[in-house]
C-alpha positions as CSV (number, residue, x, y, z in Angstrom):
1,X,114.9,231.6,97.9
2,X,111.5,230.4,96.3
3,X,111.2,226.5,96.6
4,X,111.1,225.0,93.1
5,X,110.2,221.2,94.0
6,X,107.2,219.8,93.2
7,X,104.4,220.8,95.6
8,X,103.4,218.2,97.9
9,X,99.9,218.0,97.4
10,X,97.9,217.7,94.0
11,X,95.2,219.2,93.9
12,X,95.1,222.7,96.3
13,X,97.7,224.2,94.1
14,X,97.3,226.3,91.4
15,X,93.6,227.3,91.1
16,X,93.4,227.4,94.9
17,X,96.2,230.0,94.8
18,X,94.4,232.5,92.3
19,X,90.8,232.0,94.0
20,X,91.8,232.6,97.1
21,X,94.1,235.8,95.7
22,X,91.1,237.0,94.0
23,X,89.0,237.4,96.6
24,X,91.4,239.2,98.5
25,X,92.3,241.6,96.0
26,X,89.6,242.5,95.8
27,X,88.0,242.6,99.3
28,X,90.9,243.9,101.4
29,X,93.2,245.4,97.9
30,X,96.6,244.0,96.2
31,X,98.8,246.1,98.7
32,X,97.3,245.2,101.9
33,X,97.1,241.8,100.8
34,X,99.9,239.1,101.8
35,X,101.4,235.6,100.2
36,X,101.0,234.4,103.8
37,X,97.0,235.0,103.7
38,X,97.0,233.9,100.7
39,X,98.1,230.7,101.0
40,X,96.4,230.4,104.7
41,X,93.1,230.9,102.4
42,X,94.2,228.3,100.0
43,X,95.2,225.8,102.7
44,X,98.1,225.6,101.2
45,X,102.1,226.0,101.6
46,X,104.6,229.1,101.0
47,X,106.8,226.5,99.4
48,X,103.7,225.0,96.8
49,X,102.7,229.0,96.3
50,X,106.3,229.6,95.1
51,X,106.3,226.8,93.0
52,X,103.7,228.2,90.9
53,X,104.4,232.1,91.4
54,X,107.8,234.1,91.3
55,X,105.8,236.6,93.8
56,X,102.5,238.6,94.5
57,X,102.5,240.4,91.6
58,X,103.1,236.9,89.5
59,X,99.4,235.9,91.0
60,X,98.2,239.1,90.6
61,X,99.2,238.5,86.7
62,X,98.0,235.2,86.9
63,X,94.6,236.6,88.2
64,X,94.2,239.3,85.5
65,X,95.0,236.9,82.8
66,X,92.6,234.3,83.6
67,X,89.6,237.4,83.8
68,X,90.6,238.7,80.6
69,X,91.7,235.8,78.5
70,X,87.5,234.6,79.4
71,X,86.3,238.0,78.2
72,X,88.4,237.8,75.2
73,X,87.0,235.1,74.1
74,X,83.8,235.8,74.8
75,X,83.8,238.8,72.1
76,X,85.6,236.3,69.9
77,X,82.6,234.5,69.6
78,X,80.3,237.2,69.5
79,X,82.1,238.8,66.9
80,X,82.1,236.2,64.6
81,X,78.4,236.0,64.8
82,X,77.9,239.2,62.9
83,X,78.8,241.0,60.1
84,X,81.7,242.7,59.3
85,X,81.3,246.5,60.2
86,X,80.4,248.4,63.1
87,X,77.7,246.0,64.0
88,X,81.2,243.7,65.5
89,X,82.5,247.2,67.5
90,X,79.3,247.2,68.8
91,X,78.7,243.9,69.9
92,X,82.5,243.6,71.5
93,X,81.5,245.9,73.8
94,X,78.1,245.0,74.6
95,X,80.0,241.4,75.3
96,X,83.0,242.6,76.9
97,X,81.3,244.9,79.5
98,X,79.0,242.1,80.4
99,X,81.7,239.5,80.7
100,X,83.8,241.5,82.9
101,X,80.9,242.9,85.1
102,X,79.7,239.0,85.6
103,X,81.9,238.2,88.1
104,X,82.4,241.5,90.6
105,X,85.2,240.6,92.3
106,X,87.0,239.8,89.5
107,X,85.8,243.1,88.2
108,X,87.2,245.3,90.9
109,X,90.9,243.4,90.1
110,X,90.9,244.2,86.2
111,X,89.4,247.4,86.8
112,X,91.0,248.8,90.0
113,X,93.2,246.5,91.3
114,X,95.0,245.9,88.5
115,X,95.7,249.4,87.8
116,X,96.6,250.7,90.8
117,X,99.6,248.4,90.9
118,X,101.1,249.2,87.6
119,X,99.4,246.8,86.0
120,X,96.9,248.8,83.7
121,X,98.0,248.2,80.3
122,X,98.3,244.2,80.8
123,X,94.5,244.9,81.7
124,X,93.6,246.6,78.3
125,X,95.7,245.1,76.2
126,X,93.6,242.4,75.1
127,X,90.8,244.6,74.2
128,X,92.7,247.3,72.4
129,X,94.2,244.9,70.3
130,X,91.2,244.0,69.1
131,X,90.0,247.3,68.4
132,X,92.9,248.3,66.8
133,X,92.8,245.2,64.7
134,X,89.0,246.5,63.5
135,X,90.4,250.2,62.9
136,X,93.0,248.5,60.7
137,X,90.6,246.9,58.8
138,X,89.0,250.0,58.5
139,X,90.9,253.1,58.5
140,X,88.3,255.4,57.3
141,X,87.1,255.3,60.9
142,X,90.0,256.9,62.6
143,X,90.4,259.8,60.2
144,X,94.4,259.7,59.6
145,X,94.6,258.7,63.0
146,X,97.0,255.5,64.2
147,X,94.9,252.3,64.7
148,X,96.5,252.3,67.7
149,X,96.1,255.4,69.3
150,X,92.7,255.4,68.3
151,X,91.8,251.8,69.8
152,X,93.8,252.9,73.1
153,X,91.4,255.8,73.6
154,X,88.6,254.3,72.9
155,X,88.9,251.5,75.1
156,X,90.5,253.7,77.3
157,X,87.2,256.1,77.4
158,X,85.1,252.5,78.2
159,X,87.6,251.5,81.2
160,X,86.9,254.6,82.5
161,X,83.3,254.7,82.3
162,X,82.9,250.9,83.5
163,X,85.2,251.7,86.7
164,X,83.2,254.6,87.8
165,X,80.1,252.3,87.6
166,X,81.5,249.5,90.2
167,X,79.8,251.0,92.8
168,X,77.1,253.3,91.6
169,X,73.5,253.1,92.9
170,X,71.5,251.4,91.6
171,X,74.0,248.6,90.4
172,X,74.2,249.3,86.3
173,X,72.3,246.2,84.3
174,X,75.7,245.5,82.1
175,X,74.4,244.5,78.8
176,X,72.4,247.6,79.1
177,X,75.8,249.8,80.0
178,X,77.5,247.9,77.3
179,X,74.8,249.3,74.9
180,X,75.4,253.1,75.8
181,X,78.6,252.6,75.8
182,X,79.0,251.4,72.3
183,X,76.6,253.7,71.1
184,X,78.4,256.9,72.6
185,X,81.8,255.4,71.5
186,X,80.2,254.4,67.9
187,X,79.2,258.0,67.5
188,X,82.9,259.1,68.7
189,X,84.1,258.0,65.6
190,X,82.2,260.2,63.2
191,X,79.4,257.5,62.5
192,X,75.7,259.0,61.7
193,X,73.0,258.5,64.6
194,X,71.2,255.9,61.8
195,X,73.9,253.7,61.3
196,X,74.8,253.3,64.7
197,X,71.4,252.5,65.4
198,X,71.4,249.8,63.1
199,X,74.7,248.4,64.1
200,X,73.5,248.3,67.8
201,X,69.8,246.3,66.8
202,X,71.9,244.0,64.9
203,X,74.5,243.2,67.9
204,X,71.0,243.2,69.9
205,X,69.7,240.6,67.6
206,X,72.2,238.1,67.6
207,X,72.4,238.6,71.2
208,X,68.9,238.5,72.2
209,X,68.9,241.5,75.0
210,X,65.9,241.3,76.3
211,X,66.6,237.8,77.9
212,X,69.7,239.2,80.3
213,X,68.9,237.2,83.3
214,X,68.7,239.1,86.8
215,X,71.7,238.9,89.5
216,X,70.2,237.3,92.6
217,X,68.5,240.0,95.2
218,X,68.3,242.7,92.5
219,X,65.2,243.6,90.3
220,X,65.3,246.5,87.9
221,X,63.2,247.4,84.7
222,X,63.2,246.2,81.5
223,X,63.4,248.9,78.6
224,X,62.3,248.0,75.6
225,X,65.3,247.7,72.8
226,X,63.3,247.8,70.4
């Protein structure tokens, strides 16, 4: 059985643990991945990893967690530096695509990884509550529809587009992705080409687009967002 004294050590621990997991989820995959790599990678013990984790999947859950609580908070922020309205649909996404894209290995686990093992919905669950949240608030954007539903397809529709992007050539520029994608999904909902427009230069503005920084090694070109 799992060891449940204290772990010998201070410090490896914990963080050590999902570090090391993350980069071999998402270099190697979840199933081909074992506890004994892992914690050969963390420098670690079995006995300390099962002191913090029940099993794989437990730092697989711990891994997702920490990459989407970040990005959840991240579009907490941003949303609360808008107005209410479709300019705050438009910015979460902008956000939330750019967030999760930051770090790619981390990106490959919520997008891929994640899924694969059954663990899909824990990976959208943050999000869609959110969106439903806003549909809630706003029900004349869903038609009749339930908040829910509606904020599980449409964050469903994003997922989907973000994962096939992973490893398209050239790499996508996420706040530039994030922008088409809240545009398409904006029209999705029935909203006319000139207020969607608006909404996205106001998410724009308080975001200041044209400043995205370049990833090391990789030069593309700047459109204008005007």
């Amino acid at each position: 059985m799992p060891n449940r004294t204290a772990p010998t050590t201070a410090k490896p621990n914990r963080e050590r643990f999902i570090r090391a997991a993350s980069h071999r989820f998402a270099t190697q995959g979840y199933a081909a991945t074992t506890t004994r790599e892992i914690v050969a990678d963390a420098e670690s013990s079995m006995g300390n990893l099962y002191f913090y984790f029940k099993d794989k999947e437990g730092i697989l859950r711990a891994v997702l967690d920490e990459a989407t609580r970040e990005a959840a908070r991240t579009i907490d922020e941003a949303i609360g530096r808008v107005a209410p309205g479709p300019a705050q649909l438009a910015i979460a996404v902008i956000v939330g695509v750019e967030s999760l894209l930051a770090e790619p290995e981390l990106a490959r686990i919520v997008f891929v990884e994640a899924p694969r093992s059954g663990l899909r919905a824990e990976a959208i669950a943050p999000f869609s509550d959110r969106v439903q949240r806003f549909f809630e608030s706003a029900p004349d954007l869903v038609e009749g529809v339930a908040p829910g539903i509606a904020a599980g397809a449409w964050v469903g529709a994003i997922w989907q587009a973000v994962e096939g992007q992973l490893d398209a050539t050239p790499e996508p520029v996420p706040r530039e992705l994030g922008r088409e994608l809240a545009r398409w999904n904006l029209r999705a909902t029935g909203l006319s080409a000139d207020i969607v427009d608006r909404a996205l230069q106001d998410a724009m503005a308080v975001l200041d687009l044209t400043a995205e920084p370049d990833r090391p090694g990789r030069t593309h070109a700047r459109k204008d967002h005007s």
